[in-house]
N, CA, C and O atoms as a CHARMM CRD file, in Angstrom:
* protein
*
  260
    1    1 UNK  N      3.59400   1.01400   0.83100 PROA 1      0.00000
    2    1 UNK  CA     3.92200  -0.06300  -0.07400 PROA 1      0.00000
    3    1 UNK  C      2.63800  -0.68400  -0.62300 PROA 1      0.00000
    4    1 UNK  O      1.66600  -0.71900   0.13200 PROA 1      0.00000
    5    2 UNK  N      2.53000  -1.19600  -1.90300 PROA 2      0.00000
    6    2 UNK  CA     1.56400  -1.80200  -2.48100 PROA 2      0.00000
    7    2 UNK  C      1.51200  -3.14100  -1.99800 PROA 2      0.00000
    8    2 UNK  O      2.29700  -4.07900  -2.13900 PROA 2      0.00000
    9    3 UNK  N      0.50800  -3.04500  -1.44400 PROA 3      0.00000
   10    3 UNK  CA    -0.78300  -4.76700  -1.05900 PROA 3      0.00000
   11    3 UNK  C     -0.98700  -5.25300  -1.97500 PROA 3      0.00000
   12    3 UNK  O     -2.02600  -4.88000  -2.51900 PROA 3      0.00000
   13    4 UNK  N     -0.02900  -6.52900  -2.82000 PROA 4      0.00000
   14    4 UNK  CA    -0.30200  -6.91000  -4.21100 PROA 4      0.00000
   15    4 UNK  C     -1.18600  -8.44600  -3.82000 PROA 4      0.00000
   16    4 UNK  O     -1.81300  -9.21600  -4.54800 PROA 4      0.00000
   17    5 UNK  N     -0.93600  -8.45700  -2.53100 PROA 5      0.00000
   18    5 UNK  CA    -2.02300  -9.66500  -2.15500 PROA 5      0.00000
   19    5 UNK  C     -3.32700  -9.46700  -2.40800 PROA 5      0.00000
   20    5 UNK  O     -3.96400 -10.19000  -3.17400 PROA 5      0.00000
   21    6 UNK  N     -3.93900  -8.23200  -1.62900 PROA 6      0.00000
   22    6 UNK  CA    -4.99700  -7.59900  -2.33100 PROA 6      0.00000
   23    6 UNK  C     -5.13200  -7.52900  -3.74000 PROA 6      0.00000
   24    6 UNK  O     -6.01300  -8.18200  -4.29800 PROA 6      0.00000
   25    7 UNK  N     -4.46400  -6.91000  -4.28100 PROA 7      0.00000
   26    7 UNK  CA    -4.51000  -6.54600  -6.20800 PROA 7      0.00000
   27    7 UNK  C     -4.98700  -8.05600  -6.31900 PROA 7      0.00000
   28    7 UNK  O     -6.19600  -8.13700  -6.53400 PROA 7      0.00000
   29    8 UNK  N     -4.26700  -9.37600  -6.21600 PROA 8      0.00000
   30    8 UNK  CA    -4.57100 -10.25900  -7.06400 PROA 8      0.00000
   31    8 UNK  C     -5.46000 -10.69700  -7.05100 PROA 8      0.00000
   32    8 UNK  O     -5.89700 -11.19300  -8.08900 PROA 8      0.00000
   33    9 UNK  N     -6.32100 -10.74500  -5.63900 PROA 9      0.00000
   34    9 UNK  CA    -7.77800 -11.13500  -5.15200 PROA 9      0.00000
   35    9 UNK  C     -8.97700 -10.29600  -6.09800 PROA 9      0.00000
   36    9 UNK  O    -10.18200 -10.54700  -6.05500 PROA 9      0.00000
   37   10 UNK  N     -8.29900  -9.20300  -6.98800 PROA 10     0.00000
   38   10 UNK  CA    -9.31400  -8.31800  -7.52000 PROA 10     0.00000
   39   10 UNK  C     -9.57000  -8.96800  -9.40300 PROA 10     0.00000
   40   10 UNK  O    -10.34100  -8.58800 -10.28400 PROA 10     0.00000
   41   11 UNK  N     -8.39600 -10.18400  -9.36600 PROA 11     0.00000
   42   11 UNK  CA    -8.52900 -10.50700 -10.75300 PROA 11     0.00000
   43   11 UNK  C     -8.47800 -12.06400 -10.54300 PROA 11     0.00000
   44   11 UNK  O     -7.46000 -12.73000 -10.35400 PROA 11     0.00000
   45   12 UNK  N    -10.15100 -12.64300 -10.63300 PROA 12     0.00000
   46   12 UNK  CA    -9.94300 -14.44600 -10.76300 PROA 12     0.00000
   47   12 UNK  C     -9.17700 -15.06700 -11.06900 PROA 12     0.00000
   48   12 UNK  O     -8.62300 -15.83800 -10.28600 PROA 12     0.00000
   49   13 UNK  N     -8.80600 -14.94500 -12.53300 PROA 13     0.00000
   50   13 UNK  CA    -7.92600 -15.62900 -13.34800 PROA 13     0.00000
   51   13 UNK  C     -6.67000 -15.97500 -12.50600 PROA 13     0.00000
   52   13 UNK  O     -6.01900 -16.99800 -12.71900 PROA 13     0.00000
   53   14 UNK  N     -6.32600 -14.98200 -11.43800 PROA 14     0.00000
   54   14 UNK  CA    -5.08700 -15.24800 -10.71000 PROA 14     0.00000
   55   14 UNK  C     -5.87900 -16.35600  -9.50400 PROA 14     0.00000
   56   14 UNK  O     -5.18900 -16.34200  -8.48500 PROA 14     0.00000
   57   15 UNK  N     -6.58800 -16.89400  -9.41100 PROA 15     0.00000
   58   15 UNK  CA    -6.78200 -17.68000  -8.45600 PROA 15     0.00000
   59   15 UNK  C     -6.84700 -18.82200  -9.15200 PROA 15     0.00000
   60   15 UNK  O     -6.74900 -19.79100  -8.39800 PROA 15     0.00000
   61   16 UNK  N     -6.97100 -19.10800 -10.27900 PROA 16     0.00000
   62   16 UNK  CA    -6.05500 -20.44800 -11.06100 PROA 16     0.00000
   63   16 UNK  C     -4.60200 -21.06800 -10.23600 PROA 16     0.00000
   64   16 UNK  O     -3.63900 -20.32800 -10.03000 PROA 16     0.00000
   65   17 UNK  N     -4.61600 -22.15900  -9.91900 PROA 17     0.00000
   66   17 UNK  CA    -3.18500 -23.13500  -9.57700 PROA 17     0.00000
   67   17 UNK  C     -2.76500 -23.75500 -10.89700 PROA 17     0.00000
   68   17 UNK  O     -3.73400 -23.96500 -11.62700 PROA 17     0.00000
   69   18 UNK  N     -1.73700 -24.06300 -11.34500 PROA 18     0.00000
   70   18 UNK  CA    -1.28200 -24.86100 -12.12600 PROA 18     0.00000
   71   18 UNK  C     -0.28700 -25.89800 -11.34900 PROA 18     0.00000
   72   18 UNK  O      0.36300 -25.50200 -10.38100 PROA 18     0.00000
   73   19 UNK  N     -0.20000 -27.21700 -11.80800 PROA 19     0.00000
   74   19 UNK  CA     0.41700 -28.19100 -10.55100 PROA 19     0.00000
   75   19 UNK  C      0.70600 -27.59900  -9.19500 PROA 19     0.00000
   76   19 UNK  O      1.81000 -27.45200  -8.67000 PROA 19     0.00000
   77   20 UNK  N     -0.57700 -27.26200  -8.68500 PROA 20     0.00000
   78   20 UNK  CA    -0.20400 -27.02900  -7.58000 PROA 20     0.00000
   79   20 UNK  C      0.43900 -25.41900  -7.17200 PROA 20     0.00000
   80   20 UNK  O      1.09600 -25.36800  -6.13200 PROA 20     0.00000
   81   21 UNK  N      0.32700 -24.62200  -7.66400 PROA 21     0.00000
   82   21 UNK  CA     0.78200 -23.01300  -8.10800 PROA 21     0.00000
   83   21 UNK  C      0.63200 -22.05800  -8.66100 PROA 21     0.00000
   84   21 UNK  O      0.63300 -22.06200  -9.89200 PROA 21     0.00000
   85   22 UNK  N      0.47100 -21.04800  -8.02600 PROA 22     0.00000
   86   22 UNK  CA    -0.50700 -20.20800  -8.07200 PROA 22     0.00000
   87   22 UNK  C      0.33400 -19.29700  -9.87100 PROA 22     0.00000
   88   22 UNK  O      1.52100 -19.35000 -10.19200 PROA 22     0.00000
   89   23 UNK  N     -0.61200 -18.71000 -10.51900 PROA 23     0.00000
   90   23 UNK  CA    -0.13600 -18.46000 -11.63900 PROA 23     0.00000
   91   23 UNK  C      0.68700 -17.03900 -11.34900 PROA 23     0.00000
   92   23 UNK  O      0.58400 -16.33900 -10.34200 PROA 23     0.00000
   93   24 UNK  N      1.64000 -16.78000 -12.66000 PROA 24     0.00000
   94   24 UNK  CA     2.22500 -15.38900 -12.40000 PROA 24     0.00000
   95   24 UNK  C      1.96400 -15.07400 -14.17100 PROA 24     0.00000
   96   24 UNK  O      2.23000 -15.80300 -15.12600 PROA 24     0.00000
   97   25 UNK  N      1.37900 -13.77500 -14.13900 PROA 25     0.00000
   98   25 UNK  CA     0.83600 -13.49000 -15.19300 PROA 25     0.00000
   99   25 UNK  C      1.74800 -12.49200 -16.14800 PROA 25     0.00000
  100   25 UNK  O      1.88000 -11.30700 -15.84100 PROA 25     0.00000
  101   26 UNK  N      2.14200 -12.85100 -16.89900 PROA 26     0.00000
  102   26 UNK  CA     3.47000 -11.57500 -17.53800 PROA 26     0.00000
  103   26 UNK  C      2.85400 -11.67700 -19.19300 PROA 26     0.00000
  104   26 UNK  O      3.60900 -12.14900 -20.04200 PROA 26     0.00000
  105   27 UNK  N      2.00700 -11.39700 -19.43800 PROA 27     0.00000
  106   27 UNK  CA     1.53300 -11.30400 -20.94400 PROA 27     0.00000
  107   27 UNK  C      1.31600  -9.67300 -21.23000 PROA 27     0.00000
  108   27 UNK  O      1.32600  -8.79600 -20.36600 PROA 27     0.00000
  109   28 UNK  N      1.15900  -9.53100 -22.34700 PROA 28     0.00000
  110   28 UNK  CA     1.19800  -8.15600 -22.53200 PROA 28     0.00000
  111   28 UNK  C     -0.67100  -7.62100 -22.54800 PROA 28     0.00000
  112   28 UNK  O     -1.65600  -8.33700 -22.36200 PROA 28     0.00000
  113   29 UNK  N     -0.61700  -6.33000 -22.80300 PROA 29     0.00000
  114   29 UNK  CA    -1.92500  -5.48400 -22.03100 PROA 29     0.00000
  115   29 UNK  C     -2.87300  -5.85600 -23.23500 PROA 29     0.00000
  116   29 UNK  O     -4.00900  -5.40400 -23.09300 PROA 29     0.00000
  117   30 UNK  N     -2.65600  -6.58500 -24.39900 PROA 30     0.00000
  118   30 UNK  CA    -3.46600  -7.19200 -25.72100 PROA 30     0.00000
  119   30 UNK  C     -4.35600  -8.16800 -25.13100 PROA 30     0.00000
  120   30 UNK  O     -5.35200  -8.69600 -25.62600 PROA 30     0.00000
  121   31 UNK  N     -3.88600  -8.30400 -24.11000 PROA 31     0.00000
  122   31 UNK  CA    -5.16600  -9.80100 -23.51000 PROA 31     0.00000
  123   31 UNK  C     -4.67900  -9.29000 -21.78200 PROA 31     0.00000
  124   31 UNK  O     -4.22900 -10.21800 -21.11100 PROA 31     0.00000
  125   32 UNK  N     -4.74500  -8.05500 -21.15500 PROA 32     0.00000
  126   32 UNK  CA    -4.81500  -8.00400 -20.35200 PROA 32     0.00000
  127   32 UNK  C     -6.02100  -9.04200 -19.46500 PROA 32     0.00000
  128   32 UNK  O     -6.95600  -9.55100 -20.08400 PROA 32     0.00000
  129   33 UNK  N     -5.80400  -9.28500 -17.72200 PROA 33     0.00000
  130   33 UNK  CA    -6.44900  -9.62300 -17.19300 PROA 33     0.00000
  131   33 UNK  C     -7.31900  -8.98600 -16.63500 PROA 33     0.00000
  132   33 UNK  O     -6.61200  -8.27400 -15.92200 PROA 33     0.00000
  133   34 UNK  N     -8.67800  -8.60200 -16.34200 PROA 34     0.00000
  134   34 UNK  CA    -9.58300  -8.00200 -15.87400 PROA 34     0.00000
  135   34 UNK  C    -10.18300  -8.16100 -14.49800 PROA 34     0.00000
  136   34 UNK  O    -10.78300  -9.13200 -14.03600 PROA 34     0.00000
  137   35 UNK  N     -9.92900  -7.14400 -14.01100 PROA 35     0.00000
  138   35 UNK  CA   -10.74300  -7.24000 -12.10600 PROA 35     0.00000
  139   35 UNK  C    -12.03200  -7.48400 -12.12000 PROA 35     0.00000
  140   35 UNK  O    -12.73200  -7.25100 -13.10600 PROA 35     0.00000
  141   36 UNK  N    -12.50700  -8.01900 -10.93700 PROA 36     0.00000
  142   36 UNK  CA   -13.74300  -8.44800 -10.70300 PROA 36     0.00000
  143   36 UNK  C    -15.08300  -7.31000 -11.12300 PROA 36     0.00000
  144   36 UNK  O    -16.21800  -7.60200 -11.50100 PROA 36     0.00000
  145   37 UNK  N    -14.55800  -6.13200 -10.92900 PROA 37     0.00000
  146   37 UNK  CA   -15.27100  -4.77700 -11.13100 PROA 37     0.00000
  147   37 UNK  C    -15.57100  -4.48900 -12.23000 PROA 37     0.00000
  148   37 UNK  O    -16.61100  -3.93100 -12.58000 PROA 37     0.00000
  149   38 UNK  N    -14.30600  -4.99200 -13.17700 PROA 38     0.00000
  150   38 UNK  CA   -15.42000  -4.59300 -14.25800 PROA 38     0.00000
  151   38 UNK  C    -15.57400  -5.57500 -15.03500 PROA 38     0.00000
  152   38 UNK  O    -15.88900  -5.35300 -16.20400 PROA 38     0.00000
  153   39 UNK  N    -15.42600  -6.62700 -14.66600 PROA 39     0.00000
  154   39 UNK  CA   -16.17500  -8.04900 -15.06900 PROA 39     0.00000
  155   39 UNK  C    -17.45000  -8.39100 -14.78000 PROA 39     0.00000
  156   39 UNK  O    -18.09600  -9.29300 -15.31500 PROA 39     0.00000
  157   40 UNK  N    -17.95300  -7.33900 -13.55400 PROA 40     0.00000
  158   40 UNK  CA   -19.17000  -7.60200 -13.01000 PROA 40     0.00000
  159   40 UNK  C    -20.19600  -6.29900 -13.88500 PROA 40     0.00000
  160   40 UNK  O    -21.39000  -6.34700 -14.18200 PROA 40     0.00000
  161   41 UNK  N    -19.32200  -5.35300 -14.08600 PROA 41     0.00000
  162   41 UNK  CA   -20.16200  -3.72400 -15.04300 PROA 41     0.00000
  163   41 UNK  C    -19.88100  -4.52100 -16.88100 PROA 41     0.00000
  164   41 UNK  O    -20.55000  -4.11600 -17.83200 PROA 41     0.00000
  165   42 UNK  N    -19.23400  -5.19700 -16.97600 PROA 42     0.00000
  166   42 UNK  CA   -19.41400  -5.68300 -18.24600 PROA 42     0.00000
  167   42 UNK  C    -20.93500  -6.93300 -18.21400 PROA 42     0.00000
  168   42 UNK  O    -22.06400  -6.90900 -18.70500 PROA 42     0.00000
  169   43 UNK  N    -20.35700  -7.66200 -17.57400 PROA 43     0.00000
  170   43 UNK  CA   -21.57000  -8.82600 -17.57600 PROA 43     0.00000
  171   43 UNK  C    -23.09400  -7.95500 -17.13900 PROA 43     0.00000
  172   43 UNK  O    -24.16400  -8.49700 -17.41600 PROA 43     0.00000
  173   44 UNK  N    -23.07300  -6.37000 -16.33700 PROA 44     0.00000
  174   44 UNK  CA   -24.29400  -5.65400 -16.26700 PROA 44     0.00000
  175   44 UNK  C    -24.61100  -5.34900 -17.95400 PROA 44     0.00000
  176   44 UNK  O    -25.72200  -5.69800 -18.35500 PROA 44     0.00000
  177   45 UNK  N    -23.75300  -4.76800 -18.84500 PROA 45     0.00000
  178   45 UNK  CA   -23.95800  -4.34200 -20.08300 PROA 45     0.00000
  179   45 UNK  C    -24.29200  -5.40700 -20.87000 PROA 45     0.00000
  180   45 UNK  O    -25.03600  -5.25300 -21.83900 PROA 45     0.00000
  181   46 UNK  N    -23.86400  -6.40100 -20.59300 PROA 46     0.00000
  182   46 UNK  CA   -24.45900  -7.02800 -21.58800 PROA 46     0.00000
  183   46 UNK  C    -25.76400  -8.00500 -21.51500 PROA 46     0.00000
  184   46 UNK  O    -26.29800  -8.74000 -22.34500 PROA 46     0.00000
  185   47 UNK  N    -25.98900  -7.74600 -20.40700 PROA 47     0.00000
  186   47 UNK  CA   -27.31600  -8.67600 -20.09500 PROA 47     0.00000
  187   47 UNK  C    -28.44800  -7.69800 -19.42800 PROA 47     0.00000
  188   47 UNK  O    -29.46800  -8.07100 -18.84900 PROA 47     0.00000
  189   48 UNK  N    -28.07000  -6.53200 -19.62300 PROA 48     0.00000
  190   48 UNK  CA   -29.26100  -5.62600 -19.47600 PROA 48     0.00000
  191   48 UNK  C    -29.48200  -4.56500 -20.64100 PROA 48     0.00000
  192   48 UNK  O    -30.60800  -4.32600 -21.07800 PROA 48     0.00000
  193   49 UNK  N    -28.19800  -3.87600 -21.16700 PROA 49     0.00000
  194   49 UNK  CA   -28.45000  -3.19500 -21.89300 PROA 49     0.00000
  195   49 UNK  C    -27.49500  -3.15600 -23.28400 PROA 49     0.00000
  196   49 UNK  O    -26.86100  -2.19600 -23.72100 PROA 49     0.00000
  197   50 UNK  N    -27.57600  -4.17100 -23.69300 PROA 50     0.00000
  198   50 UNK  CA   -26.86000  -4.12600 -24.91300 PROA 50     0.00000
  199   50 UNK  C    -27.71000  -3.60400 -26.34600 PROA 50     0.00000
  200   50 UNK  O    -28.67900  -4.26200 -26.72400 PROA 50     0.00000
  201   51 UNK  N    -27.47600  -2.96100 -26.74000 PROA 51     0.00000
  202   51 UNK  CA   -28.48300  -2.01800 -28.02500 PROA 51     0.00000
  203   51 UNK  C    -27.03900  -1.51200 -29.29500 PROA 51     0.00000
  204   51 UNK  O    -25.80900  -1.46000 -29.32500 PROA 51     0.00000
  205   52 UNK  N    -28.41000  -1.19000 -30.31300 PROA 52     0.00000
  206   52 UNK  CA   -26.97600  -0.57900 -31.41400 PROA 52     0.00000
  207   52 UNK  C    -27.29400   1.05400 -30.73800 PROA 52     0.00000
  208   52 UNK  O    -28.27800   1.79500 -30.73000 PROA 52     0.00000
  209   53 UNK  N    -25.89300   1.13600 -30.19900 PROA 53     0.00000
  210   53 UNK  CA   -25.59700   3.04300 -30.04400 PROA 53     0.00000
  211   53 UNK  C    -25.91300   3.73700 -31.36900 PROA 53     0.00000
  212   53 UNK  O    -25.84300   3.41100 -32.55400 PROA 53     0.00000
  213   54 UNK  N    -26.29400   4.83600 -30.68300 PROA 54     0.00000
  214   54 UNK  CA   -26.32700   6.05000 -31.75200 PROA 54     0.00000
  215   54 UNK  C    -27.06500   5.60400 -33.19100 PROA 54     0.00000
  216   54 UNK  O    -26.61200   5.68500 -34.33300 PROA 54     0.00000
  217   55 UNK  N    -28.43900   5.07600 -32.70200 PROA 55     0.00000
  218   55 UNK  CA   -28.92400   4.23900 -33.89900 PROA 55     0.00000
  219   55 UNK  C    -30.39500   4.30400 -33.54700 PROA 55     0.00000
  220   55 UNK  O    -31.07500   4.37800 -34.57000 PROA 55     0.00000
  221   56 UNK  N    -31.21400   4.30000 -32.26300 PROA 56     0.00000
  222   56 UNK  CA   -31.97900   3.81500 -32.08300 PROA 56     0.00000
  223   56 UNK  C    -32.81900   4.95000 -31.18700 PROA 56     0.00000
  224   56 UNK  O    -32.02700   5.80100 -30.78400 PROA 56     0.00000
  225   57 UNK  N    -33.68700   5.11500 -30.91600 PROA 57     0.00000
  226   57 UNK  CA   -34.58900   5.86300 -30.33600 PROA 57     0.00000
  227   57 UNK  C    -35.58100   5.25600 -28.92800 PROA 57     0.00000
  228   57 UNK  O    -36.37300   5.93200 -28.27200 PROA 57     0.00000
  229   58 UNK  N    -35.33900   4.20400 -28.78800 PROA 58     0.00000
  230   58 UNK  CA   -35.41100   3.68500 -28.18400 PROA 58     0.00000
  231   58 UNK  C    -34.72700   3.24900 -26.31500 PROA 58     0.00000
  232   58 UNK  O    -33.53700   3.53200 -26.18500 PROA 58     0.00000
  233   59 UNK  N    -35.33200   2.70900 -25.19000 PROA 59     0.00000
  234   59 UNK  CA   -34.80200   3.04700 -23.66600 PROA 59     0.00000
  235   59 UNK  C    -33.45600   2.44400 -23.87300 PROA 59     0.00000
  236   59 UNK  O    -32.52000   3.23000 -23.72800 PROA 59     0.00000
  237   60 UNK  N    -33.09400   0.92000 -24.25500 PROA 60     0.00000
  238   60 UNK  CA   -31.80300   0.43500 -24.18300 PROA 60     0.00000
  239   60 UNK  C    -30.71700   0.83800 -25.04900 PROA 60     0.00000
  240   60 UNK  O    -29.54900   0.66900 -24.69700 PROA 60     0.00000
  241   61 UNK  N    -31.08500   1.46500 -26.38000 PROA 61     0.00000
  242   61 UNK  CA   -30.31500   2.35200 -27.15800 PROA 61     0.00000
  243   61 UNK  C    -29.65800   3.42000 -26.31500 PROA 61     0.00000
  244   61 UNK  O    -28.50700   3.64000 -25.93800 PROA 61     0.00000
  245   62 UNK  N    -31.00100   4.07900 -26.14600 PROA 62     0.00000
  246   62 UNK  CA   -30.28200   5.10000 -25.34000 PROA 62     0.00000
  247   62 UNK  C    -29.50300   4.97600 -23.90600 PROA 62     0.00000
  248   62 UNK  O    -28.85300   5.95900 -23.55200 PROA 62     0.00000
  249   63 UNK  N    -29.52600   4.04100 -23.22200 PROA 63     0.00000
  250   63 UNK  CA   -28.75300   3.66000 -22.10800 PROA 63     0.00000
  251   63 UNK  C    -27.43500   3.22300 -22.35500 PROA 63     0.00000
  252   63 UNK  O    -26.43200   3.58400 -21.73900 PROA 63     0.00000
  253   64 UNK  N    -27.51500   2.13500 -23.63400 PROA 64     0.00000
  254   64 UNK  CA   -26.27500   1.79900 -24.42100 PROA 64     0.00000
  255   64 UNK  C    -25.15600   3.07500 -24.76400 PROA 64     0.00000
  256   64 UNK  O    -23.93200   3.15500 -24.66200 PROA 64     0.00000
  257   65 UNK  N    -26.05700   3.87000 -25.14800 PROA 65     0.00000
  258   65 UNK  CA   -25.05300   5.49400 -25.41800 PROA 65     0.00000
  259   65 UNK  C    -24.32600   6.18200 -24.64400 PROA 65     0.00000
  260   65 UNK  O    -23.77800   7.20400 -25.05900 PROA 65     0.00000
């Protein structure tokens, strides 16, 4: 059986209370919620290697690619 106690611990936004209660998230996948994992590999991309792809000749260009 799925450990959804676990799952929710993997996405902050679910550790929001509203009066007192914990949120239940039913929106569609257009504004999905994002796990800690790749909230943490996004915030790496963009504060280490953000470059214009396929443009540049350059180390962060090319890492960007």
């Amino acid at each position: 059986m799925m450990d959804t106690q676990k799952i929710r611990k993997d996405f902050p936004q679910l550790k929001r209370r509203i009066n007192g209660k914990p949120i239940t998230y039913l929106d569609s996948t257009a504004t999905s919620l994002k796990p800690t994992q790749v909230l943490a590999k996004m915030n790496e991309y963009y504060t280490k290697y953000t470059a214009n792809i396929f443009r540049g000749i350059y180390k962060t260009s090319e890492e960007a690619t």
